[in-house]
N, C-alpha and C positions, 0 to 999 in steps of 0.2 A: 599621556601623549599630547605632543601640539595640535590644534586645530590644521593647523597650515601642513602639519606633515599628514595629516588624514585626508585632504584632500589633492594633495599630491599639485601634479600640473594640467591636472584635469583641466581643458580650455570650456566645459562646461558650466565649472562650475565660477561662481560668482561670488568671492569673499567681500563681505562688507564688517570691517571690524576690525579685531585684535587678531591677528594668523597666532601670535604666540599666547592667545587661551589654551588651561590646561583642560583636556578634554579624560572624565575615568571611569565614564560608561555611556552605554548608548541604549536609545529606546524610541520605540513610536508611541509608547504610551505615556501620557501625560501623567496618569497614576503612581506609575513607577521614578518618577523620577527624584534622584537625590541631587544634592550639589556638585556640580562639577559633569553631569551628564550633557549628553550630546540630544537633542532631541528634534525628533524626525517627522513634520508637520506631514502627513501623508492623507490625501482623498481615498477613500472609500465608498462602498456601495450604501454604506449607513451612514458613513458618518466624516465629516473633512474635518482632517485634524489640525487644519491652521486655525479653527476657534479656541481648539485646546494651548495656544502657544503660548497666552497669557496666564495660565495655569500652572504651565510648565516652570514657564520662565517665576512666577511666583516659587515654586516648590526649588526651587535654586537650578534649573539646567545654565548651562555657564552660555548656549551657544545654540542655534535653532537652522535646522536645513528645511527649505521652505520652497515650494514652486508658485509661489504669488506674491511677488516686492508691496504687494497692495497689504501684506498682513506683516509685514517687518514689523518688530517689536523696535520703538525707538531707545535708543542707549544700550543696544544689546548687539554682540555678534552676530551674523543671520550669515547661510549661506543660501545662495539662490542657485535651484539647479533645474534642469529642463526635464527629469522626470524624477520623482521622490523613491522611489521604491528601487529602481536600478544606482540610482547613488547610495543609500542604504545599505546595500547588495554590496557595493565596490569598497564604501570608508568602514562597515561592520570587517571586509576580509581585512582590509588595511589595519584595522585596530586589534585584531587579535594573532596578529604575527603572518597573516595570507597562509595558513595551515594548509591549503589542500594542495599549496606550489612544493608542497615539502616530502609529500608522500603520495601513490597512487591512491586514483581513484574513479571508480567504476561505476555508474550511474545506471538505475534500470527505471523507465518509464513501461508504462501500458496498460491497460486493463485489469488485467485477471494477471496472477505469477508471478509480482514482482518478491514477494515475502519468503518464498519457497525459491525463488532462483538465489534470492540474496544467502539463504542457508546454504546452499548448494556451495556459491562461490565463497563461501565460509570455509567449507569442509576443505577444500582445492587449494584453497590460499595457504591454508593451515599444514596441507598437507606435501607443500612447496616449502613450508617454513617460514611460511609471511603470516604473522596471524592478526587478520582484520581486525577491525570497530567496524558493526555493522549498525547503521541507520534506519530506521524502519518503521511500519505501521506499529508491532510490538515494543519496542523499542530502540534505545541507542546505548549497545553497549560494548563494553570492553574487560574481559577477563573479571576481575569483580566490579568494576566501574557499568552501575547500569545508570542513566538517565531516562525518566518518564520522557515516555514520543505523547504529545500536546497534539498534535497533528503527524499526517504519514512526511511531510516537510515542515519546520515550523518557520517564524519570519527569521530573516538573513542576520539578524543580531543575536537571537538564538541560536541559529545554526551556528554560524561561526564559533561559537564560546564554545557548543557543545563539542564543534572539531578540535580545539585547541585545548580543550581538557583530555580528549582522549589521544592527541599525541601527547601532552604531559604525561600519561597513562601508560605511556609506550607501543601505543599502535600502530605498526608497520604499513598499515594500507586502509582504506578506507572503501564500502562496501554499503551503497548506501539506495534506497528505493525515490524517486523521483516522482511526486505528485504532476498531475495537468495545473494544479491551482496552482502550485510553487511556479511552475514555468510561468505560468500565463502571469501570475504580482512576481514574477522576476526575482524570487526569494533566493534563488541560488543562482544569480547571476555573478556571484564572488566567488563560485566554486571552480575552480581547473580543471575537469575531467579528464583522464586519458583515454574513458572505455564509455562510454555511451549502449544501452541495450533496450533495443523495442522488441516488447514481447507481443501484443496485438491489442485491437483497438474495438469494443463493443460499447453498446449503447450503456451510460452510465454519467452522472454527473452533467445532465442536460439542464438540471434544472440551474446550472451554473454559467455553461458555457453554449447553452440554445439551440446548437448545430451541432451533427458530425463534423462538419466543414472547420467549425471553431474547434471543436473538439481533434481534430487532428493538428491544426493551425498552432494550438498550443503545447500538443507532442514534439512536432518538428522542431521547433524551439530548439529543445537539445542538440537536435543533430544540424541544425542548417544556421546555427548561432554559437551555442553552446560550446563545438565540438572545433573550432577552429582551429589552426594546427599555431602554436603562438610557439615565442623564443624558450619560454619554459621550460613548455610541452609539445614536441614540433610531433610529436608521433602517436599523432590520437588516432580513433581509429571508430566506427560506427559496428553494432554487430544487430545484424537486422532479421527478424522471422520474413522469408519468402511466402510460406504459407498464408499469413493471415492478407485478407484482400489490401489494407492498407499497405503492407512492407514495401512493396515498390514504389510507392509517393514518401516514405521514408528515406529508403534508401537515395531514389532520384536528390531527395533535399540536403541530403549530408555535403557536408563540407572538409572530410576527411572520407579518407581510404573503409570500404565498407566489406564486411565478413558478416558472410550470410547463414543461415541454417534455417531447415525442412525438415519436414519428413515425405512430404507429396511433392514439391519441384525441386529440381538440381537445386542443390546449395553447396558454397563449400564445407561447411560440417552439413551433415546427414549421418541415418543408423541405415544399419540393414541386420538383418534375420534377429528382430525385435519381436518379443513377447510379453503378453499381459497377463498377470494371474493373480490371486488373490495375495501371493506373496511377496508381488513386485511387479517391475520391468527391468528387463534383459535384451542387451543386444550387443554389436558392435559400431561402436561409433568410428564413423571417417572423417578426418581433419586432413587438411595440408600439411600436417606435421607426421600422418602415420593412423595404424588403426589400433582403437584398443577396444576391449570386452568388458562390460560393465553389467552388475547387480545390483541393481536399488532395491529398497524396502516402499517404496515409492509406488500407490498406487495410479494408475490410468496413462490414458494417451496424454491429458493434458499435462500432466507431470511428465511426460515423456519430453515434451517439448520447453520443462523448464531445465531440465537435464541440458537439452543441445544449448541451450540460452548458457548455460553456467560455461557449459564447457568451451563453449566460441568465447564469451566475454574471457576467459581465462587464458584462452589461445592468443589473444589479439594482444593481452597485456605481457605474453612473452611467458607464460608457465611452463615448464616440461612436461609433454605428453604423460609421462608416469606419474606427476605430481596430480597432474588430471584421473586418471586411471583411479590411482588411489582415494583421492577425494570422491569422487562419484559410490566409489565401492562400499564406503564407510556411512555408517548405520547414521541418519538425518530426520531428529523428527522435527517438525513447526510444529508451535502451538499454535490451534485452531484450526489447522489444515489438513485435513481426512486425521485427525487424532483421533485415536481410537481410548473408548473407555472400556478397561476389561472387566471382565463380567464373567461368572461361570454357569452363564442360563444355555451357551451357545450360542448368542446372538451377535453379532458382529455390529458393533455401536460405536458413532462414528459422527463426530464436531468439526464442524466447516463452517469459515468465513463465508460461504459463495453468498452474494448479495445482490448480485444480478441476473439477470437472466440465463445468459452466456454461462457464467459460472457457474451456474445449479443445472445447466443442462452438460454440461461437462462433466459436474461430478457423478449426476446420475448415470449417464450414458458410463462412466468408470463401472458405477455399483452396477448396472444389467450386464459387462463386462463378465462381471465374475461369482454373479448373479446365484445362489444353488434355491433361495428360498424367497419371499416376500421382502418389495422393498417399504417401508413407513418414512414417509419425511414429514420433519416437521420444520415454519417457516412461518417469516412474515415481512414483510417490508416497511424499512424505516416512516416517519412521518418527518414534517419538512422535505422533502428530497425529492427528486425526478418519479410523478407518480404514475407517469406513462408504462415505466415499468412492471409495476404494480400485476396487473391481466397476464402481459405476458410470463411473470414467475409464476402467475395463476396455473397458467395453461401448462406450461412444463412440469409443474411434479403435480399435479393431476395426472396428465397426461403419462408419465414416467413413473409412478408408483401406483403399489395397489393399497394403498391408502396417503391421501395428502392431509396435513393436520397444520389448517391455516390457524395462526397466531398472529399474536402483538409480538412485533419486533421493539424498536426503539419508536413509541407513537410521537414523543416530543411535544409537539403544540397541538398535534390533530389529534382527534377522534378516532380512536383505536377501531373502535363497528365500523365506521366508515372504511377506513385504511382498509379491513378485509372483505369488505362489500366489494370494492376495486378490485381485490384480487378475485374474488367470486366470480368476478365479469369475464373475467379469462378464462374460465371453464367451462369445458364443453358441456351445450346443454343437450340434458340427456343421462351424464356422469351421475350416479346416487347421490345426494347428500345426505348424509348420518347426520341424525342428534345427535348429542353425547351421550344419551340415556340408553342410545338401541347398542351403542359398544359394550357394556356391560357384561357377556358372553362373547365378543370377540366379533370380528364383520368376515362375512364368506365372500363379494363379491366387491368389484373396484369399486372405490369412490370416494369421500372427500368429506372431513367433519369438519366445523368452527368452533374453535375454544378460544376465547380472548384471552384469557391469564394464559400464560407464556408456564408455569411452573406445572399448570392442570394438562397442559397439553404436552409438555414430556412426560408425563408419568400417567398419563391416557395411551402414549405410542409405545412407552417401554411394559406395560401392565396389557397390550395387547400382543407384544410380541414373540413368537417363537422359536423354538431350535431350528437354524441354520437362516432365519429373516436378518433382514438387516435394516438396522433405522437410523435414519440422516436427521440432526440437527444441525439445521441451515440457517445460517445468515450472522451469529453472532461472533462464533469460532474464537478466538484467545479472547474476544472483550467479556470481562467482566463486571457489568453495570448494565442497566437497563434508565435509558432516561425515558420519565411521563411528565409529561406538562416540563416543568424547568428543575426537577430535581430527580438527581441522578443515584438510582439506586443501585445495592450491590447486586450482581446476578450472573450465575458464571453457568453455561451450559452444563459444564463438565462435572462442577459439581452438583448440580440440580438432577443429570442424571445418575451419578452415583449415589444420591441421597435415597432416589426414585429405586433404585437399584436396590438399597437396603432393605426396602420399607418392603418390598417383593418377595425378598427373601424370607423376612423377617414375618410375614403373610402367611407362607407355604408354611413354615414351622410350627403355625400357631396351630 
């Protein structure tokens, strides 16, 4: 493709050079670049990549997008543009054929449920006859077309290939989870949205964006930017949780037509005579379209509220009530998200991403929910990352279980002791702490042990627990690796617990 046609009539941008350079791939990274690439000098928090551009341009890029004329490469095409990462965002959509102007697409930001709402609007789409590529923390995939997710959004030259292989793929719609970080570097500013979805907004990701304040600042994004009603796509549409305290500074910020859902204030989707039990949720969901009766396999409240999430984002893109009906009804598991590892001890054992605070107090308020026997969690929180957090996950499965089984989550550069010292701090003082040596015969009374190896402290939770308990393995859910220091090892909950699992069995027989 021409230079000149990737940058279109953009009055931003500033060609100096050849418009008719062939340009046959794109990148910000200098590493990557072959001949004939486009490369994308962009600032960062580590590192500005206009020193990289003599590298580039050494390694053969044809062509250089740059936001400082002070680092133009002499004898070279350069374009100058007034922000690097949003023209990235525009000539990556322009260079892969603009994929998301071609097909729907429904974007969910928030906290907590964007992974488990995207399954949902899976199920719905599918069962409309539309059958997504869904984008996501797990991955990006499409009928057998899976691509590894690098990130829950990757950068805008990734994305885009990755949208345009899976319409190649034949993917009718797109169904895709929206990071804060992607908003805030503008990484999918090339995308068209028709459906925009705020599911709610808890403390997470501070050590990134410093404030709630910035931290909502770069939600909004989507809806008060992102979502504007264009010649394409003139009938976007925002769909917004009332309940969570944010939703009204969401909705206020939208710049399209906004459909709301609750379960505590008027919204236009809402349920009524909803039930929770260890086998699911049940209710009757009200839409402006009609009411229907739904059964999920789905446990808790908060899963209740990725239900109304699906089912508004799916009403607003114009689905048939029945198509809704049917998708909610039909059997949806996520990996990592209350996945349950079967077992035949009786014990209901159960893998969750929750990584925040919010989250693991959601899931446990779910497990006391439906609660017959003793709950055990096990957990620990990342290192590098927002460590304010830290105390308060302390405090909640302390506080929510009758045994907490603090661990190394993903320590990274820190010091694993330290990491669960932090969380230590969150516990009430007062609460037992266990050795690991006094569980040996099992613990009668609440309270709280330290195991740093992540593999001794599931198979401590699963080796202590009994018919009708139930124990939470928190925080790592579908990932499978554990990174220490800078190398990333294999480590899958799921199967650590089922190995734990054997070796139990395998015990009693002896």
């Amino acid at each position: 493709m021409k230079l000149a046609e990737l940058i279109g009539s953009n009055t931003e941008y500033s060609l100096n050079g050849d418009g008719a350079t062939a340009i046959t791939a794109l990148t910000c990274d200098s590493r990557k670049v072959t001949p004939g690439t486009l490369f994308f000098a962009l600032r960062g928090a580590a590192a500005d990549g206009h020193v990289y551009i003599a590298a580039a341009i050494k390694a053969g890029a044809a062509a250089v997008v740059l936001e400082d004329a002070d680092y133009a490469p002499a004898g070279t095409t350069w374009v100058q543009v007034r922000e690097g990462r949003a023209a990235m965002a525009d000539i990556s959509a322009r260079f892969f054929g603009s994929p998301t102007t071609q097909l729907p697409l429904i974007g969910i930001t928030g906290t907590n449920g964007k992974t488990t709402t995207t399954y949902l609007i899976e199920s719905i789409l599918c069962a409309s006859g539309i059958e997504p590529a869904v984008l996501g923390t797990i991955s990006y995939r499409f009928g057998n077309t899976v691509l590894e997710a690098s990130h829950t959004t990757p950068e805008s030259t990734e994305l885009q290939a990755a949208f345009r292989r899976l319409v190649d793929a034949g993917a009718r719609a797109f169904v895709m989870e929206v990071s804060s970080h992607a908003l805030e570097q503008k990484r999918v500013d090339g995308c068209c949205f028709d459906v925009g979805v705020f599911s709610n907004l808890t403390r997470d990701h501070l050590d990134y964006h410093g404030t709630m304040e910035d931290y909502l600042a770069a939600k909004q994004r989507l809806f008060a930017e992102l979502l504007r009603p264009t010649a394409a796509k003139p009938h976007r549409r925002a769909v917004v949780n009332l309940d969570d305290q944010y939703g009204a500074a969401i909705a206020a910020s939208a710049a399209c037509p906004v459909i709301s859902y609750g379960v505590d204030h008027p919204a236009d989707v809402h349920v009524r005579d909803w039930q929770l039990s260890v086998d699911g949720i049940s209710g009757t969901l009200v839409t402006p379209q009609g009411e229907m009766a739904f059964a999920s396999g789905l446990l808790g409240r908060f899963n209740l509220y990725n239900i109304l999430a699906a089912a508004s984002a799916c009403i607003a893109l114009g689905v048939a009530p029945e198509a809704v009906r049917v998708g909610l009804n039909a059997p949806v598991r996520v990996p990592g998200r209350m996945e349950r590892v079967e077992n035949n001890r009786g014990v209901t054992l159960l893998v969750d991403y929750a990584h925040t605070g919010d989250a693991l107090q959601n899931v446990l308020t779910t497990l006391h929910e439906v609660a017959t026997g003793r709950i055990i969690t096990v957990f620990g929180c990342g290192g590098d990352r927002d460590n304010g957090k830290r105390p308060i996950m302390g405090n909640i499965a302390a506080k929510m279980s009758d045994l907490a089984v603090v661990t190394s989550d993903n320590p990274r550069s820190e010091d694993p002791a330290l990491i669960m010292e932090q969380i230590k701090s969150g516990i009430a003082t007062g609460l037992r702490e266990y050795r690991p040596e006094e569980l040996a015969c099992g613990f009668s009374g609440k309270g709280y042990v330290l195991v740093e190896n992540r593999r001794d402290a599931i198979r401590l939770a699963i080796r202590l627990s009994q018919p009708g308990d139930i124990v939470l393995l928190a925080g790592k859910g579908h990932e499978d690796y554990q990174i220490i220091g800078t190398v990333k090892h294999h480590f899958d909950d799921r199967e650590e617990a089922a190995e734990a699992l054997k070796e139990e069995c395998q015990h009693v027989f002896l």
